[in-house]
C-alpha positions in Angstrom: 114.9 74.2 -3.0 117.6 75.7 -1.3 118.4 77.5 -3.7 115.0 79.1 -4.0 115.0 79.7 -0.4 118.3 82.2 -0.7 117.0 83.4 -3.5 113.6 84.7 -1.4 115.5 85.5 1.3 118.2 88.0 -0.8 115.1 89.9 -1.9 113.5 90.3 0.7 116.8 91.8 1.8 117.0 94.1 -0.6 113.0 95.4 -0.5 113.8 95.9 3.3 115.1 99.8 3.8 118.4 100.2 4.9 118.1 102.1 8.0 122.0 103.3 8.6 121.8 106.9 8.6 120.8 109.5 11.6 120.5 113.2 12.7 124.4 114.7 13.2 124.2 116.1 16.6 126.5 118.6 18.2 126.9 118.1 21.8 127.9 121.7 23.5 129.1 125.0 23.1 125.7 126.5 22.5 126.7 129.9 21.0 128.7 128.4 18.4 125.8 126.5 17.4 123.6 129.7 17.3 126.4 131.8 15.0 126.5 128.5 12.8 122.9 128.5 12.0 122.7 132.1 11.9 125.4 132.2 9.0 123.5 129.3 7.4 120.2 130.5 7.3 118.9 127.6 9.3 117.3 127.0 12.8 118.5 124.6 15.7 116.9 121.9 16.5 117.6 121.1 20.3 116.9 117.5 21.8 117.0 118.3 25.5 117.1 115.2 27.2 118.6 113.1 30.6 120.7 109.9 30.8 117.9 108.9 32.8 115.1 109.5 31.0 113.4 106.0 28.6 111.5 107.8 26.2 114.4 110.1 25.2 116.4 106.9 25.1 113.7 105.5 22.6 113.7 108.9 20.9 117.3 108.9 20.2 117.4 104.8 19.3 113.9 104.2 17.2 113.6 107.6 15.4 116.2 110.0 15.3 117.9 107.1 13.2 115.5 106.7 10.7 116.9 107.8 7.5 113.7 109.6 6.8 114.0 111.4 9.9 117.9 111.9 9.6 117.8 113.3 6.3 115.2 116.1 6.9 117.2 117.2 10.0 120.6 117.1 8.6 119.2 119.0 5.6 117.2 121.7 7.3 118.4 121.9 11.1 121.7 122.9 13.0 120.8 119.9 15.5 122.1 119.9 19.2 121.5 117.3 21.7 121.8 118.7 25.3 121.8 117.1 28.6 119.7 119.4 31.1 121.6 118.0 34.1 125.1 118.7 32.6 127.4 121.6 31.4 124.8 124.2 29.6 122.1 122.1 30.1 121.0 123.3 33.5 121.2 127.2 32.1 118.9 126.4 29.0 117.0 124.6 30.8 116.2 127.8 33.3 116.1 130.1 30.0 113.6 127.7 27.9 111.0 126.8 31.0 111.9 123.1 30.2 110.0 121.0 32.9 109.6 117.3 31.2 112.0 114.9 29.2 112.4 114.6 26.4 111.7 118.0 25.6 112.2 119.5 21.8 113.1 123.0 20.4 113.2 125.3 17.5 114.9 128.2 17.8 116.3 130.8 15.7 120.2 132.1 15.2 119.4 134.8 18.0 118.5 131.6 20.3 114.7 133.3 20.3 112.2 130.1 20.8 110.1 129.4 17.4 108.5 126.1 18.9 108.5 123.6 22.2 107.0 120.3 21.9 107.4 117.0 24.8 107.5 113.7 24.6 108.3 110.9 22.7 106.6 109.3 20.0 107.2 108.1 16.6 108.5 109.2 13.6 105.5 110.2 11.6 104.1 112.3 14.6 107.0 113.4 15.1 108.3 114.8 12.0 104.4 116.3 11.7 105.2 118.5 14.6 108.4 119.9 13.4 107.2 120.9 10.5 104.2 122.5 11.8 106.9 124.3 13.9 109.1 125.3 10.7 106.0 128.1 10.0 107.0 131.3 11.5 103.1 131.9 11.9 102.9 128.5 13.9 100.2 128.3 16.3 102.5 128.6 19.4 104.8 131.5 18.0 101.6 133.5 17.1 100.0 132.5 20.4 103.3 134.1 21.8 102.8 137.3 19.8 99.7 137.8 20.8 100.1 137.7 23.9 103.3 140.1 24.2 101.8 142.3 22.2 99.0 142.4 24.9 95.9 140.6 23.3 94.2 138.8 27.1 90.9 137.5 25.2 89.8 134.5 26.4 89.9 132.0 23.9 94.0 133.4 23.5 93.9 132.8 27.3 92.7 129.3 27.6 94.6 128.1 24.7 97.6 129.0 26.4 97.4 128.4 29.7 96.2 124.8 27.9 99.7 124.6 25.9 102.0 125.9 28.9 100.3 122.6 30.8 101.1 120.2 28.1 104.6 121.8 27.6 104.9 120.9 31.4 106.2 124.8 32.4 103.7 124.3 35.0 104.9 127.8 36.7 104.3 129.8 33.8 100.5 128.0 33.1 99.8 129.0 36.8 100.7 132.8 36.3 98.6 132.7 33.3 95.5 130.8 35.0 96.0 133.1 37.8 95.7 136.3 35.4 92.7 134.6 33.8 90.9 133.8 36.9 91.4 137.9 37.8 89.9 138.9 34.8 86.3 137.0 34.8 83.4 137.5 37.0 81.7 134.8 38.8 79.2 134.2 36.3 82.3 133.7 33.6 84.3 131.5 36.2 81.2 128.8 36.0 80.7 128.7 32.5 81.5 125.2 30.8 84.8 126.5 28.7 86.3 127.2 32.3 85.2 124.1 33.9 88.9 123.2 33.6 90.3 125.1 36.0 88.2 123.8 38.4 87.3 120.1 37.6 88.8 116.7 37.2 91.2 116.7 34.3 95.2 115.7 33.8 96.0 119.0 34.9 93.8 119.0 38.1 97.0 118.5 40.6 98.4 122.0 39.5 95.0 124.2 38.7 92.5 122.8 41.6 94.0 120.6 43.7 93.8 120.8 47.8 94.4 124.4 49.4 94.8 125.7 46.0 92.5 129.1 45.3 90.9 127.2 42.4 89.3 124.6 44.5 88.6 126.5 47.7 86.2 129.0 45.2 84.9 126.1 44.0 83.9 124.8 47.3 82.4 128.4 48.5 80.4 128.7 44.8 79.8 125.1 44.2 75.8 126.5 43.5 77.0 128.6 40.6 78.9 125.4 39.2 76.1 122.7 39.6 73.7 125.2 37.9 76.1 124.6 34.4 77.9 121.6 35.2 75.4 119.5 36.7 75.5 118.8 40.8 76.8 115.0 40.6 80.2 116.7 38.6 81.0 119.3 41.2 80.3 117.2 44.1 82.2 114.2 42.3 85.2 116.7 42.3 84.9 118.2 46.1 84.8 114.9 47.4 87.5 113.5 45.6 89.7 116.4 46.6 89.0 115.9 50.3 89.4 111.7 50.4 92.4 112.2 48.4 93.5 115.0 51.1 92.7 112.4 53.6 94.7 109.6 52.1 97.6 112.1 51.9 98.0 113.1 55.5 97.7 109.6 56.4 100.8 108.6 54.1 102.7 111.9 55.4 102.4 113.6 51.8 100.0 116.1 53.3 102.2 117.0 56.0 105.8 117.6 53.4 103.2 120.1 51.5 102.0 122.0 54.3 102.9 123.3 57.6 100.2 121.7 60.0 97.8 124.2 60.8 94.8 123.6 62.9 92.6 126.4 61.8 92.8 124.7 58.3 91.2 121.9 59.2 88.5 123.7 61.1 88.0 126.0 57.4 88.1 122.1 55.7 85.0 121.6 57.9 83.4 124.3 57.4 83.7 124.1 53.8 82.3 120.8 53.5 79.0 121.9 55.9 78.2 124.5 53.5 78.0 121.8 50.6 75.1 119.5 50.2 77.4 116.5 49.6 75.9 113.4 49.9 78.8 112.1 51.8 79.3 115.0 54.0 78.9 113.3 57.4 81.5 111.0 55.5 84.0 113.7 54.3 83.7 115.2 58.6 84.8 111.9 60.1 87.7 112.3 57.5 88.9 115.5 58.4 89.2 114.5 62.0 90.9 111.1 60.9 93.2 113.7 58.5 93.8 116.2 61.8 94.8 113.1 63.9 97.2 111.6 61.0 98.7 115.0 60.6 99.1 115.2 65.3 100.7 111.9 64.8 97.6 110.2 66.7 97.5 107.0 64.8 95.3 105.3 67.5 93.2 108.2 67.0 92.6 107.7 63.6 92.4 103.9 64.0 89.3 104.3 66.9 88.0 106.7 64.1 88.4 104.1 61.4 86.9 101.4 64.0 83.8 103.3 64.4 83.3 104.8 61.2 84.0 103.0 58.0 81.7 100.3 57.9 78.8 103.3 57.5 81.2 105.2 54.8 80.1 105.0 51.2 81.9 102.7 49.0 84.2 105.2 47.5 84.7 106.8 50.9 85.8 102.8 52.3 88.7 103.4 49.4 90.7 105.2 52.2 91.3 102.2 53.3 94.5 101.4 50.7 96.0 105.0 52.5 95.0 103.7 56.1 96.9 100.4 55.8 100.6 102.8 55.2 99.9 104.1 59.1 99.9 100.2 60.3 102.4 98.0 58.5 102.4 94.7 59.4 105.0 94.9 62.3 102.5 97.5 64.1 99.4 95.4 63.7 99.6 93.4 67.0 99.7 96.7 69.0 96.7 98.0 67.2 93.3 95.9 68.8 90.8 97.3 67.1 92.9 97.2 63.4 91.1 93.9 63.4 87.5 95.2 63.5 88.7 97.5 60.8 89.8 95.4 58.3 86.4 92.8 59.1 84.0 96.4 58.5 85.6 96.7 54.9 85.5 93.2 54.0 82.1 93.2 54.7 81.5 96.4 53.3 83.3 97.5 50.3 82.2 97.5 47.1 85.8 97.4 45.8 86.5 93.9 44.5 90.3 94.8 44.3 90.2 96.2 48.5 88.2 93.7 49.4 90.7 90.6 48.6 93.5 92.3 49.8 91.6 93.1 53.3 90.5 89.4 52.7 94.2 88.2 52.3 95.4 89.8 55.7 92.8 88.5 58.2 
């Protein structure tokens, strides 16, 4: 039996692959790497990483040494592995628009960028999206062309205002979205493919978040929107902007943003009375709790809170989570009516999650 059992486990020894082999890296001296390929008829392949960073750590661990993955690089790459906080790293990091980790490249021997991809993942992803980058005609190098060659159609414009987001050069997908918004007319700004520039998406905090010129045309046209996106959507997205810029100001976030101007919360006012929110008188009391946070009033905002939140919507009582970073624990006795306020959302709140934790400190 025993020997049986050896036997068993020898082959499955030898069916498992020996994984033992990985992409050679070079670690500096970027124009020697750029001569080297150019002589050699190859591109570089850049990993552009930080010691910090766990997917690039997972990246350099789990796939670069798979010998599938180390065999196709070795053959057909100059590879070098750069750490953007050290030595060159910081310059190509500047010269490539490099804003997430890990963050991959292609370039040619002139050090011209063929193709920029982020994130980790797996092998078979992975080596799918190098290869699509190998093509000279790739999608991103023609959308590049295009561009510089001074095509500004629409769909060329979207798709890469879309790919500078997801390569995080969130700069550059601004200038774009900014050239964009110049170039349609208001009936164009409302139409479905644009919705993105003004609605609730993963890019939402750089293309229409608070102050920004996205949102506030939103708010002044929110008629032309609801006509094509349906009222509940755009008044889904103007209230969430202004809770969340309510929960800001009362965790100080707000206030590191912007310089504290009163006349801007007087324009937040008079933004939200020319909506027909159904939480409007909601969204007011807000922007005076917001105002208070921001004048360092925080009995202000707790009379505010006290009067207030047990009539809020549901959604509106979520504030709440925000409201309890103004009164920690050690600040509670001093507050009388933080009591009252915590009793109102108990009884209120739809929230199963805000309601036990209100529960747990009464």
């Amino acid at each position: 039996m025993k020997r049986i059992i050896g036997c068993l486990l020898l082959l499955t020894a030898l069916k498992a692959p020996a994984q033992n082999r990985e992409i050679t890296f070079a670690h500096s001296d970027v124009p020697a790497v750029l001569a080297r390929a150019k002589a050699e008829g190859k591109m570089v392949f850049v990993d552009c990483y930080t010691e910090w960073c766990v997917p690039c750590k997972y990246m350099s661990k789990q796939v670069f040494t798979q010998d599938s993955v180390a065999d196709f690089f070795n053959d057909h790459f100059i590879n070098l592995k750069m750490d953007m906080e050290k030595g060159e790293g910081p310059a190509m990091l500047k010269q490539y628009a490099v804003g997430a980790f890990p963050t991959f490249l292609l370039l040619d021997g002139d050090g011209k960028l063929v193709y920029k991809f982020v994130g980790g993942m797996d092998a078979a992803p992975f080596l799918e999206k190098i290869r699509e980058g190998m093509n000279p005609a790739n999608r991103i190098a023609s959308m590049l062309r295009r561009y510089n060659e001074g095509d500004r159609s629409h769909e060329l414009m979207r798709d890469y205002i879309w790919e500078a987001l997801k390569m995080k050069e969130v700069p550059r997908a601004k200038e774009l979205e900014h050239e964009y918004f110049n170039m349609l007319t208001s009936k164009q700004k409302a139409a479905k493919e644009n919705w993105f520039m003004f609605g609730e998406n993963n890019y939402s905090r750089e293309l229409s978040d608070m102050n920004s010129e996205n949102f506030n045309y939103l708010v002044e046209h929110w008629r032309d929107f609801a006509a094509v996106q349906g009222k509940q959507v755009v008044n889904d997205k103007i209230s969430g902007v202004f809770r969340k810029l309510t929960g800001y100001t009362f965790r100080g976030w707000y206030q590191k943003s912007f310089a504290y101007n009163k006349t801007d919360f007087d324009r937040y006012r008079k933004q939200i009375k020319g909506t027909q929110l159904p939480d409007k008188k909601d969204l007011l009391v807000m922007m005076d709790m917001a105002q208070a946070a921001c004048e360092k009033d925080s009995i202000k905002v707790l009379n505010l809170m006290a009067d207030n939140i047990g009539k809020f919507e549901s959604k509106n009582i979520d504030i709440t989570f925000d409201f309890l970073s103004l009164f920690p624990s050690h600040r509670r006795n001093n507050a009388p009516r933080w009591r009252e306020v915590m009793e109102a959302v108990a009884a209120n709140s739809k929230n199963p999650n805000l309601t036990r934790h209100v529960k747990s400190l009464l």
